[in-house]
C-alpha positions in Angstrom: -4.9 21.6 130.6 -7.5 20.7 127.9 -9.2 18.2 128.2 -7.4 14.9 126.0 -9.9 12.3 126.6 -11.6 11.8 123.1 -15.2 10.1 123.0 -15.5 6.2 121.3 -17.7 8.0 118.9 -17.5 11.4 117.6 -18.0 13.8 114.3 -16.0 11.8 111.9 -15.5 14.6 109.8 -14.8 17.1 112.0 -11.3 18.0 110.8 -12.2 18.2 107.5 -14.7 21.5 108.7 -11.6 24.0 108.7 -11.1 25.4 105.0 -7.2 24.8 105.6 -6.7 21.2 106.6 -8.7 20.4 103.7 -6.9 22.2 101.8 -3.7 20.6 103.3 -5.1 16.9 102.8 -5.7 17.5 99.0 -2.1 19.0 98.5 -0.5 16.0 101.1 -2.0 13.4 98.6 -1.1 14.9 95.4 2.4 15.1 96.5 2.7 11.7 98.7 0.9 10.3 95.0 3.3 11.6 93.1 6.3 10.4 95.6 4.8 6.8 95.6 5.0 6.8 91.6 8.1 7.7 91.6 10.0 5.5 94.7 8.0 2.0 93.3 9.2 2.5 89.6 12.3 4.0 90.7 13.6 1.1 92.1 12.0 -1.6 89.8 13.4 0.5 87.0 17.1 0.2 88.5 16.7 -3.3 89.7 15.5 -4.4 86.4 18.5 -2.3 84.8 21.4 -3.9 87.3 19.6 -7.3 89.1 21.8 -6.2 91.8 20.7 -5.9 95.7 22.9 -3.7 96.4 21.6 -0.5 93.7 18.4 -0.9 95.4 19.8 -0.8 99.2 22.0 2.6 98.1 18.8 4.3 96.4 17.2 4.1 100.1 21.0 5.4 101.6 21.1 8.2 98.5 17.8 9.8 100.1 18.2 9.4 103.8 21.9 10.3 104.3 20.7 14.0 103.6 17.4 13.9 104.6 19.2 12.9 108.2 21.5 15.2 107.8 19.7 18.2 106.9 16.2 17.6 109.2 17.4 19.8 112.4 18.6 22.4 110.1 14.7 22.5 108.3 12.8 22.0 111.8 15.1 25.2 112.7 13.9 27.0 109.2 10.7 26.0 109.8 10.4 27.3 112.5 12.0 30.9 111.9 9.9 31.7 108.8 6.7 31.8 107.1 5.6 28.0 106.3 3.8 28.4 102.8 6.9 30.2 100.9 9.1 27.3 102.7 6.6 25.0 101.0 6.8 26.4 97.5 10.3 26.2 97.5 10.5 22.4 98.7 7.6 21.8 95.9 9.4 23.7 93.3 12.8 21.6 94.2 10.8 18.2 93.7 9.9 19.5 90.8 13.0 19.8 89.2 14.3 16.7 90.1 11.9 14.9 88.3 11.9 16.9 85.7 15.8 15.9 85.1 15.0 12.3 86.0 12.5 12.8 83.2 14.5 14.2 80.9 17.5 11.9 80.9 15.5 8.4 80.8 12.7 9.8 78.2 14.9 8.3 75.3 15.7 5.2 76.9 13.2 2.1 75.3 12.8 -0.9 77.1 16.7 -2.0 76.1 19.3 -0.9 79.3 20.9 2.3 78.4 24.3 3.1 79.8 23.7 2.6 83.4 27.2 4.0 84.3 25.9 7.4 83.5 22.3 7.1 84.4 22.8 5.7 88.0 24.6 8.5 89.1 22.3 11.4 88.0 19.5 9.1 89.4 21.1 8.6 92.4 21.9 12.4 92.9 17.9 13.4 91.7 16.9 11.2 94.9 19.5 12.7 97.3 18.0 16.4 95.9 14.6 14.9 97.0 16.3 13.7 100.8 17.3 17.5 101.1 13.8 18.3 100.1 12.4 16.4 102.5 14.1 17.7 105.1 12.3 21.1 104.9 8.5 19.7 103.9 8.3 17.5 107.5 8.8 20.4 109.4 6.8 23.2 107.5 4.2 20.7 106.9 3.7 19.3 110.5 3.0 22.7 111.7 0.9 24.1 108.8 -1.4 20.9 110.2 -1.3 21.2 113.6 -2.1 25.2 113.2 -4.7 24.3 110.9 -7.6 23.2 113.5 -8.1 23.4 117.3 -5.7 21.0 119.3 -9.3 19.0 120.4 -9.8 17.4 117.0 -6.1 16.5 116.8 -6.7 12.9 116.4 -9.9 12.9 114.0 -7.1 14.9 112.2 -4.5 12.3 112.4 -7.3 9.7 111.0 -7.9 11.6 107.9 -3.9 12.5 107.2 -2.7 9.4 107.7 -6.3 8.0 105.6 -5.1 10.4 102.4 -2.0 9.4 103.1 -2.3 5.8 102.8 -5.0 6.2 99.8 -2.3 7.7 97.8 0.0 4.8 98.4 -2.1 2.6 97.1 -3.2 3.9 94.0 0.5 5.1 93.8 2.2 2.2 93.4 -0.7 0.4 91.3 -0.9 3.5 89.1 2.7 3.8 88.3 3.3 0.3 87.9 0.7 -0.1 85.0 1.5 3.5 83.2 5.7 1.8 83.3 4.0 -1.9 81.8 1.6 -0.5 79.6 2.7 2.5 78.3 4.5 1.4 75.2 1.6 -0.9 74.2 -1.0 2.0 74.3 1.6 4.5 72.6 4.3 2.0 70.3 7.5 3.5 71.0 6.6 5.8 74.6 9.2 4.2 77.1 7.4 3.4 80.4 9.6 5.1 82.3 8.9 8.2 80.1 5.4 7.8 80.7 5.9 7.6 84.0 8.0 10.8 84.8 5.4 12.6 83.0 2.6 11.9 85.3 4.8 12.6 88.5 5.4 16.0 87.0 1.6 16.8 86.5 0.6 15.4 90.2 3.7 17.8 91.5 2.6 21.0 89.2 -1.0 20.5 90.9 0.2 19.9 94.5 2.2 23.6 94.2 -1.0 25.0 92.4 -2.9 23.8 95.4 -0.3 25.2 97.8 -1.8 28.8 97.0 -5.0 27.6 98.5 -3.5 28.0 102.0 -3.1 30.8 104.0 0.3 32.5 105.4 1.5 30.7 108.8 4.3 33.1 110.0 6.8 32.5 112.5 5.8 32.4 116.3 7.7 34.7 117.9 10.6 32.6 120.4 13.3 33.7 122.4 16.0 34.8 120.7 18.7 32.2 120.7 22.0 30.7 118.8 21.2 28.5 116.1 22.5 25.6 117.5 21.3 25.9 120.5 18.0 26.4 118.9 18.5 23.2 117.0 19.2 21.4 120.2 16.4 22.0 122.0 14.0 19.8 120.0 16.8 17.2 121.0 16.2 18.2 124.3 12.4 18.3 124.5 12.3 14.9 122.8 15.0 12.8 125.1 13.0 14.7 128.5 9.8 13.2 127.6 10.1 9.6 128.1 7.2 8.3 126.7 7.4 10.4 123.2 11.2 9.1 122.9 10.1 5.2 123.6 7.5 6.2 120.9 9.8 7.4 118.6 12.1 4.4 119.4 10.0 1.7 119.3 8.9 2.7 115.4 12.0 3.6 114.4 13.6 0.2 114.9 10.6 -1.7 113.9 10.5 0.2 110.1 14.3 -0.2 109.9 14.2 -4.2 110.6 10.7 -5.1 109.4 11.1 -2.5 106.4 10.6 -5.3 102.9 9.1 -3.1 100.7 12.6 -2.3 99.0 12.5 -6.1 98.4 9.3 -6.5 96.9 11.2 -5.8 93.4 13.3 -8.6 93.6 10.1 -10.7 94.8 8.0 -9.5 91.2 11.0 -10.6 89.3 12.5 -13.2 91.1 10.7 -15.2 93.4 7.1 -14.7 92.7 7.8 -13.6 88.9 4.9 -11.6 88.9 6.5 -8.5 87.2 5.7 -4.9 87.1 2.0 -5.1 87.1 1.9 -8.0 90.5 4.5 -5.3 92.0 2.1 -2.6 92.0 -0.5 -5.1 93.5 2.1 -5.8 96.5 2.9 -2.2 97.0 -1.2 -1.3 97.1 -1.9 -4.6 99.6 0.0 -2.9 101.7 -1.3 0.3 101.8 -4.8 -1.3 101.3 -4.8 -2.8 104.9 -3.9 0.7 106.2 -6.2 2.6 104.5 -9.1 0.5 105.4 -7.7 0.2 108.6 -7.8 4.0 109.0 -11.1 4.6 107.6 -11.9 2.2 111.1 -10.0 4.3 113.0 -12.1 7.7 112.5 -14.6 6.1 113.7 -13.2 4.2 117.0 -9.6 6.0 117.4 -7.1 3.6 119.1 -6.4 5.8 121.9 -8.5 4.6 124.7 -5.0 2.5 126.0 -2.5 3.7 122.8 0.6 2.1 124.5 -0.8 -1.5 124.8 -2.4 -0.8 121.1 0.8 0.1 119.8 2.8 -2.9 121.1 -0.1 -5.2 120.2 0.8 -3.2 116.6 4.3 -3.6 116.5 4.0 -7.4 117.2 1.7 -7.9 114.8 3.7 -6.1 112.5 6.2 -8.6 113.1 4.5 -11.7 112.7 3.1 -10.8 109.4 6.4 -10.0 108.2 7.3 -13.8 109.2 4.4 -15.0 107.1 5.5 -13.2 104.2 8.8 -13.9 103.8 7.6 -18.0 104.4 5.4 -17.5 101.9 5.7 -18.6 98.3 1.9 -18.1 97.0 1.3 -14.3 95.8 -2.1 -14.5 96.7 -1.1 -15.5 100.3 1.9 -12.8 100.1 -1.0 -10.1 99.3 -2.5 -10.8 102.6 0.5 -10.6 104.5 1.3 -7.2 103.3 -1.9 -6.3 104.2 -2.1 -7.4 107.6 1.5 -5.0 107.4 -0.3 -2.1 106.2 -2.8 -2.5 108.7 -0.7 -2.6 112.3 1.7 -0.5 111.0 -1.4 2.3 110.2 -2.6 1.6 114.5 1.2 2.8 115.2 1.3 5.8 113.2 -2.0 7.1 114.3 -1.2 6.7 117.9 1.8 8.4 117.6 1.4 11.2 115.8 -1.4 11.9 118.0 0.7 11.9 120.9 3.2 14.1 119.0 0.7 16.8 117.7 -0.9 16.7 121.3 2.3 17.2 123.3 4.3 19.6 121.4 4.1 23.2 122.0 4.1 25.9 119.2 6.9 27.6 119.2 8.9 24.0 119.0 6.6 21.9 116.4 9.5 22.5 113.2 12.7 21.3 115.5 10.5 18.3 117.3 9.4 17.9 113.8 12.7 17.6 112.3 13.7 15.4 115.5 11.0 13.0 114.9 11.8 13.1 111.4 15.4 12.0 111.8 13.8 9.1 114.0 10.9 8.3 111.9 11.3 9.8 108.7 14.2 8.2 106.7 13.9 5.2 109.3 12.1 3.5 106.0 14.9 4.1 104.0 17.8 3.2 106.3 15.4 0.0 106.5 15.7 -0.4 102.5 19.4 0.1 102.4 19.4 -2.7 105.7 17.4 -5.0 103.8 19.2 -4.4 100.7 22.6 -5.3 103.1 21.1 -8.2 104.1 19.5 -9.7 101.4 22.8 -9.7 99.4 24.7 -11.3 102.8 21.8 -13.5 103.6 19.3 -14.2 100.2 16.4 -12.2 99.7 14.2 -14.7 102.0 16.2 -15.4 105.0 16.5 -11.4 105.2 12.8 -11.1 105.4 12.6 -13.4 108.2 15.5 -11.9 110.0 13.9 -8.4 109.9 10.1 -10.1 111.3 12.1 -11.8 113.9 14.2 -8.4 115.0 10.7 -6.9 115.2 9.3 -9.2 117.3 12.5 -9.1 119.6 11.7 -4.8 119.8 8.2 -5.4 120.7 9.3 -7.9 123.5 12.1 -5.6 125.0 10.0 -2.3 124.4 7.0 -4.1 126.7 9.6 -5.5 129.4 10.6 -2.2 130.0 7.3 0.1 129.5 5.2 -2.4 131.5 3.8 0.6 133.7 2.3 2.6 130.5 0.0 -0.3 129.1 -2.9 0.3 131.1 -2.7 4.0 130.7 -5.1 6.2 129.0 -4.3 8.7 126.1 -4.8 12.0 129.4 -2.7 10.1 131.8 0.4 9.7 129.0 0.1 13.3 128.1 -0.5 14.4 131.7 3.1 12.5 132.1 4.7 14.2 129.5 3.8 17.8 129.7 5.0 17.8 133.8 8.1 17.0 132.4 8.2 19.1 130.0 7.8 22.0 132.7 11.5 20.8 134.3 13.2 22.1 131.2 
């Protein structure tokens, strides 16, 4: 077994040495750029079009329904063929989308156009995109973790999740000032216009840059029905104890604390900031995680990850609480900072035990499985919040979804108490003997 135990300091930049992981980390934050445009002004756009709760919860439902739906059918695709052409294709389809979202609001000025017809075909462009997604988690998770040795699996963690992160928050800043100003640097451009555009250029670059990798082929596997073949990242996933209470413990955490899909209603409504303080809330957040990343290259959280990652998930918690009592923007900036930044802890720690644990042949279908858990978890969260912001008021749902958190992080500890003092080797150690049972 190699040798998991990672050094408090080590070469920062080692992942970033293999020509293909860098080339992966330019194209992930290109496209996750382009995605963050398009998801902040998407649902300011419609909330501003309808001031109803409820278009913003089904916008989250539109996407995750079929990116659910459809994940164990990409892990199994991903899997069975070559990962770059699978990548193309999922580009290419992102593509289109927004170039139809483009075309059919591009003559819409700041008036509201006939929403009755616009919804619909907006609403069907994001479902296209859930599909989409379904197919890039898996094909992308395994381009990563066959892109450097398994040793420098968490320096590469650092980095994904630090581009990740850096392209939310210019993301959300970026497309919420091209959809304010716009139409005053260009009289008569629509914002939304102007906005559509860009996430077409960042896409056309990210499937340039897609050329840039090599082929990844299929590893050869058993030969097996396809459903059985789905199921065994099912399998692998509910045998390993300590990945599934991973999985778990961040999947019900993101869908009660999840308040981004509020944070329009908070620019118009409650902290009548607009557009422009939206894209300040969406970039606190990510703020706090990226700078919390940059941290974490240098001292990963992996010397006891379990206790980290409940410390995390409590914090998350908390800050949520804070947020939805506050009534001061500047004070709700540094709540959804202190967000960003324990919810960035969690994902390293898990995706490090998720690269670590899974073995080749499997990495699309656990993939996909995690995906299901993790994956849409942030849009099943909107559409919750959305649900219960429209039964309860915007507020009281914001507290209600802190509280829930706080509740998982409790329950999750009273029943993992033996894993807190457990190093990053002994949890993996753990995993992998059971892994031999099946």
């Amino acid at each position: 077994m190699e040798n998991l135990v990672y050094p408090a300091r080590q070469d920062p930049f080692a992942a970033l040495r293999y020509k293909d992981f860098r080339s992966y980390f330019i194209i992930q934050f290109f496209f996750t750029f382009a995605c963050q445009i398009q998801v902040t002004i998407l649902g300011f756009y419609i909330y501003q079009l309808t001031h109803s709760k409820l278009a913003i919860a089904f916008l989250g439902l539109s996407e995750a329904i079929p990116a659910i739906g459809m994940a164990l059918f990409g892990g199994y695709i991903a899997d069975k063929c070559e990962k770059r052409t699978l990548l193309l294709c999922v580009y290419s389809g992102s593509l289109l989308t927004a170039a139809v979202m483009f075309g059919i609001t591009r003559n819409t000025m700041n008036g509201a156009p006939h929403t009755s017809h616009l919804l619909p075909i907006l609403y069907a462009m994001v479902c296209c995109n859930g599909i989409a997604r379904a197919f890039y988690e898996p094909a992308s998770s395994t381009i990563y973790a066959q892109s450097i040795p398994r040793e420098h699996y968490a320096n590469a963690s650092n980095w994904s999740s630090l581009g990740w992160q850096t392209a939310w928050i210019i993301g959300p800043l970026t497309g919420s000032f091209i959809y304010a100003f716009a139409g005053r640097i260009i009289p008569g451009l629509a914002g939304i216009t102007a906005t559509f555009a860009t996430i077409i250029i960042l896409l056309l670059l990210s499937l340039v840059l897609v050329y840039r990798l090599r082929k990844y082929p299929a590893i050869p596997d058993k030969k097996e029905k396809i459903w059985k073949s789905l199921g065994a990242g099912f399998r692998f996933v509910f045998n390993n104890q300590m990945m599934l209470y991973a999985m778990s413990l961040d999947l019900f955490s993101v869908f009660f604390g999840g308040v981004i899909a509020l944070l329009p209603i908070y620019a118009l409504d409650i902290l009548k900031v607009g557009a422009e303080g939206l894209g300040f809330m969406r970039m606190a957040f990510s703020l706090g995680a990226a700078l919390t990343m940059v941290t974490l290259v240098r001292f990963p959280p992996t010397a006891r990850p379990w206790r980290n990652l409940l410390i995390a998930v409590a914090g998350f918690g908390c800050s949520i609480i804070a947020f939805g009592l506050s009534h001061s923007f500047i004070l709700s900036l540094i709540c959804l900072f202190a967000q960003g930044a324990f919810d960035s802890v969690s994902v390293v720690i898990r995706s490090t035990l998720m690269q670590l644990l899974t073995p080749d042949p499997m990495r699309g279908r656990v993939s996909a499985v995690n995906h299901m858990f993790i994956g849409s978890s942030s849009e099943i969260g909107n559409f919750e919040s959305g649900i219960a912001a429209k039964l309860l008021g915007t507020i009281p749902a914001v507290l209600f979804g802190g509280c829930m958190t706080l509740v998982i992080a409790i329950f999750t500890y009273g029943r993992t108490k033996k894993l807190i003092h457990l190093s990053l080797s002994d949890i993996s150690s753990r995993i992998r003997q059971d892994s031999e049972h099946l």
